[in-house]
LOLUM-688084 format. One line per field, with one value per atom (N, C-alpha, C): residue number from 1; residue in one letter; atom name; x negated, y, z; chain. Coordinates in steps of 0.02 Angstrom, whole numbers. Layout:
% LOLUM-688084
nr: [NUM ...]
rest: [a ...]
atom: [CA ...]
x: [X ...]
y: [Y ...]
z: [Z ...]
kette: [A ...]
***
This chain:
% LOLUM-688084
nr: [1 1 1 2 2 2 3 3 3 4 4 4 5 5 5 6 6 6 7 7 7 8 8 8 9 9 9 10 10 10 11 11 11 12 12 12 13 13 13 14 14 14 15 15 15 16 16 16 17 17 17 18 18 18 19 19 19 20 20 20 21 21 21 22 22 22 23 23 23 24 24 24 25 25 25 26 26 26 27 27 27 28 28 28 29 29 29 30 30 30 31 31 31 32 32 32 33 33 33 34 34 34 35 35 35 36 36 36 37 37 37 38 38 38 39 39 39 40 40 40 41 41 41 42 42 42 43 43 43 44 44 44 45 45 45 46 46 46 47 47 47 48 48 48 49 49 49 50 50 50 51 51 51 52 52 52 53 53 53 54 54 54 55 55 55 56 56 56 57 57 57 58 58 58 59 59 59 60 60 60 61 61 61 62 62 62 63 63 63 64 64 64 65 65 65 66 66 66 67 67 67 68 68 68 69 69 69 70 70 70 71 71 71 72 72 72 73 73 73 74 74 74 75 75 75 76 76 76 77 77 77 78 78 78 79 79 79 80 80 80 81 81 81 82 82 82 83 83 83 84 84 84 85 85 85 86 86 86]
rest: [x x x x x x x x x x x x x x x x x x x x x x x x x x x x x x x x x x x x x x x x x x x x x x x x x x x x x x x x x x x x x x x x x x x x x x x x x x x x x x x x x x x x x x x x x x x x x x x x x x x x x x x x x x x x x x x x x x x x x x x x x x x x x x x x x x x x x x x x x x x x x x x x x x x x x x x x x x x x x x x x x x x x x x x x x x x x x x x x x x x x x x x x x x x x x x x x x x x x x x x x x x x x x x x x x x x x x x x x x x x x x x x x x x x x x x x x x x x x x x x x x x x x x x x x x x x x x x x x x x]
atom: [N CA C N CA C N CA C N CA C N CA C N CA C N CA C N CA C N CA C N CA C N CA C N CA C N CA C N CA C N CA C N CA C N CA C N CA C N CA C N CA C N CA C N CA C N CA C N CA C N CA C N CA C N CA C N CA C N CA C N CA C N CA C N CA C N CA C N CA C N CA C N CA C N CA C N CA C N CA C N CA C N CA C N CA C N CA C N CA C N CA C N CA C N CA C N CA C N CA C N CA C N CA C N CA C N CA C N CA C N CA C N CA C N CA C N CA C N CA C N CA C N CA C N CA C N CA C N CA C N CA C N CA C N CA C N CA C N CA C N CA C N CA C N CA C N CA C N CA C N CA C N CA C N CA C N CA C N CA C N CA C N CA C N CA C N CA C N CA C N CA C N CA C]
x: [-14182 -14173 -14131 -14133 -14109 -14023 -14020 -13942 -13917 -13944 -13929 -13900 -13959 -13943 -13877 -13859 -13815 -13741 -13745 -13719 -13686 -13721 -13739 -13726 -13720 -13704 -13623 -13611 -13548 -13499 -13516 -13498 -13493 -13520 -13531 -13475 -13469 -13426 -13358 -13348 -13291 -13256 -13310 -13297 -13294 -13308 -13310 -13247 -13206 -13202 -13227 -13253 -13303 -13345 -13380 -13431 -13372 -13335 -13281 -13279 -13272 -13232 -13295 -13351 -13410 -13444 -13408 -13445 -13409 -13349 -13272 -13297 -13288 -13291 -13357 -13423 -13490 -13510 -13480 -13492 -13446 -13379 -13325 -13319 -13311 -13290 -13212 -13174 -13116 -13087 -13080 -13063 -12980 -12977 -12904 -12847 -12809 -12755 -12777 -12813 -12812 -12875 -12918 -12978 -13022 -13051 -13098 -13173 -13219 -13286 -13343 -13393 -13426 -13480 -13519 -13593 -13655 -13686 -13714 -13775 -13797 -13868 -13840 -13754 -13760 -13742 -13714 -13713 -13784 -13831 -13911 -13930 -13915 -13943 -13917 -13838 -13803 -13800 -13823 -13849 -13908 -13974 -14036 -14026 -13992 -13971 -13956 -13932 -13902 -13935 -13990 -14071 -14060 -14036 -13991 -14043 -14079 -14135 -14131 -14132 -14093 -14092 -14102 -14080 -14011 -14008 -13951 -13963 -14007 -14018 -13967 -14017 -13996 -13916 -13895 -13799 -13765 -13778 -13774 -13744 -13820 -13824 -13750 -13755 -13724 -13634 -13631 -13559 -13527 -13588 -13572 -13596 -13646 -13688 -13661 -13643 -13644 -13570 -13531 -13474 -13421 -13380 -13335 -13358 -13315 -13356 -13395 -13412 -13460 -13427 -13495 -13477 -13427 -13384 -13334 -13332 -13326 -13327 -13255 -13263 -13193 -13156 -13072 -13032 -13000 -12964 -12881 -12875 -12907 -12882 -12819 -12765 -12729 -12733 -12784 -12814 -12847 -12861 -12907 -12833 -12793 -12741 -12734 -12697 -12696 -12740 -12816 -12862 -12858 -12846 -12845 -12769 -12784 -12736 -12718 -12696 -12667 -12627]
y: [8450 8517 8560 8551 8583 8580 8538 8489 8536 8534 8573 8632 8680 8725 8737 8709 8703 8708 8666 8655 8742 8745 8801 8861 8862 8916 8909 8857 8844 8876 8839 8849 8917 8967 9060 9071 9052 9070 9054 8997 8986 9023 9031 9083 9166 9181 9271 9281 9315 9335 9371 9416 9459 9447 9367 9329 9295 9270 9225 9271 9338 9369 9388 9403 9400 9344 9305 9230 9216 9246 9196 9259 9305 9376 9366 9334 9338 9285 9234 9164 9121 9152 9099 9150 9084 9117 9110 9140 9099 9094 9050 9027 9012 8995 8997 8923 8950 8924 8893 8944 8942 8894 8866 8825 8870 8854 8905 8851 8896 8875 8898 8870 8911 8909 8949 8983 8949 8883 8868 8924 8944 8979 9049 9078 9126 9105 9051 9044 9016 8995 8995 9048 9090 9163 9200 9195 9236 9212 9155 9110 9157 9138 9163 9228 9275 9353 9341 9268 9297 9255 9230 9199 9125 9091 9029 8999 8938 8921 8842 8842 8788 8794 8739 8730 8733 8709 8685 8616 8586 8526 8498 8523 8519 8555 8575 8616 8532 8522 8471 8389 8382 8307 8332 8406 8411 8388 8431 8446 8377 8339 8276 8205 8211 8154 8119 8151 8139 8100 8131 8041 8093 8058 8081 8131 8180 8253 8248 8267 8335 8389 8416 8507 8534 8570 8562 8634 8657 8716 8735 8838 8834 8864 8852 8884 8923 8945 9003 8975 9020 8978 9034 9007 9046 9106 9140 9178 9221 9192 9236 9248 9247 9230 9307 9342 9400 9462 9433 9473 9465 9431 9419 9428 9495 9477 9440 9410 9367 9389]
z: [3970 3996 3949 3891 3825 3850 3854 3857 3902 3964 4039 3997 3957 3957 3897 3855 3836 3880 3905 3943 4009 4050 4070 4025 3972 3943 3918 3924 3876 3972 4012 4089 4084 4065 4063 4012 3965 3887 3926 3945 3977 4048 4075 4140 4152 4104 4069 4032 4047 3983 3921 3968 3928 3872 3903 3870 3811 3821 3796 3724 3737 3675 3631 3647 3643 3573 3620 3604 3521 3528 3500 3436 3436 3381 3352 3379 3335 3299 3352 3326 3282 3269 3257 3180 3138 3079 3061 3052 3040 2956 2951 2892 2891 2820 2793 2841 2839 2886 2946 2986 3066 3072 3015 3021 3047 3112 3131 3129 3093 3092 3129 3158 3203 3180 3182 3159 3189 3223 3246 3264 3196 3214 3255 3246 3292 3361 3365 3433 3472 3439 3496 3490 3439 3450 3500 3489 3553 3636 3630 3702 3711 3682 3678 3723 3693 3690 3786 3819 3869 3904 3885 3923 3934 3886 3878 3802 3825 3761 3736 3695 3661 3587 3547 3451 3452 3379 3364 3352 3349 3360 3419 3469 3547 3541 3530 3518 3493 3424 3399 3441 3481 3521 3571 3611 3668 3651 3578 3555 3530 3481 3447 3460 3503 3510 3587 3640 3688 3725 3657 3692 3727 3772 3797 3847 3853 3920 3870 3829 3793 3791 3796 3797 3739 3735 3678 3669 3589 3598 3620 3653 3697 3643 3654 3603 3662 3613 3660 3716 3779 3829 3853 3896 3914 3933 3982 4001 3976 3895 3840 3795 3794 3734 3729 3767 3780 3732 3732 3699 3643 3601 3520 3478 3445 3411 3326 3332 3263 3206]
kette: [A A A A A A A A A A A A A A A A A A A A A A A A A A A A A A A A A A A A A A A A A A A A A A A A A A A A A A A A A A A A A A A A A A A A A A A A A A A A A A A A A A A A A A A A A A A A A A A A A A A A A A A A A A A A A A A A A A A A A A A A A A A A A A A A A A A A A A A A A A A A A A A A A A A A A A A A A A A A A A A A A A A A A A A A A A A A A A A A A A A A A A A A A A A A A A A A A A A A A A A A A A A A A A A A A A A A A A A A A A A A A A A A A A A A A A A A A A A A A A A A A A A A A A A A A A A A A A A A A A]
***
């Protein structure tokens, strides 16, 4: 069920923008030459926040464990490009 919801939330991050910029500004750290790092514990927190329940355990299996089609975190999508500036 964990997985689902992973899952399911990543489906929202990707389909918002709102959520997208949200997601990308609390959770993403960015580091030196365009290496972006992500915050695990803020992103189940910022899921949590949007009734989305799950570890990082469970983040973990979905992102790394699960093989090809895993949930991937989202980058610049065309549609978000617009909102960030560089």
């Amino acid at each position: 069920m964990s997985l689902e919801q992973v899952d399911a939330f990543y489906d929202i991050v990707a389909s918002d923008q709102g959520i997208y910029e949200q997601y990308y500004n609390g959770c993403c750290i960015r580091g030196l030459f365009g290496i972006w790092n992500w915050d695990k514990t803020k992103i189940v927190n910022f899921a949590a926040s949007l009734g989305f329940e799950f570890t990082e355990s469970d983040l973990d299996m979905a992102l790394f464990e699960s093989g090809a089609g895993a949930v991937q975190y989202p980058t610049s999508s065309p549609s978000y490009e617009h909102a960030h500036s560089y």
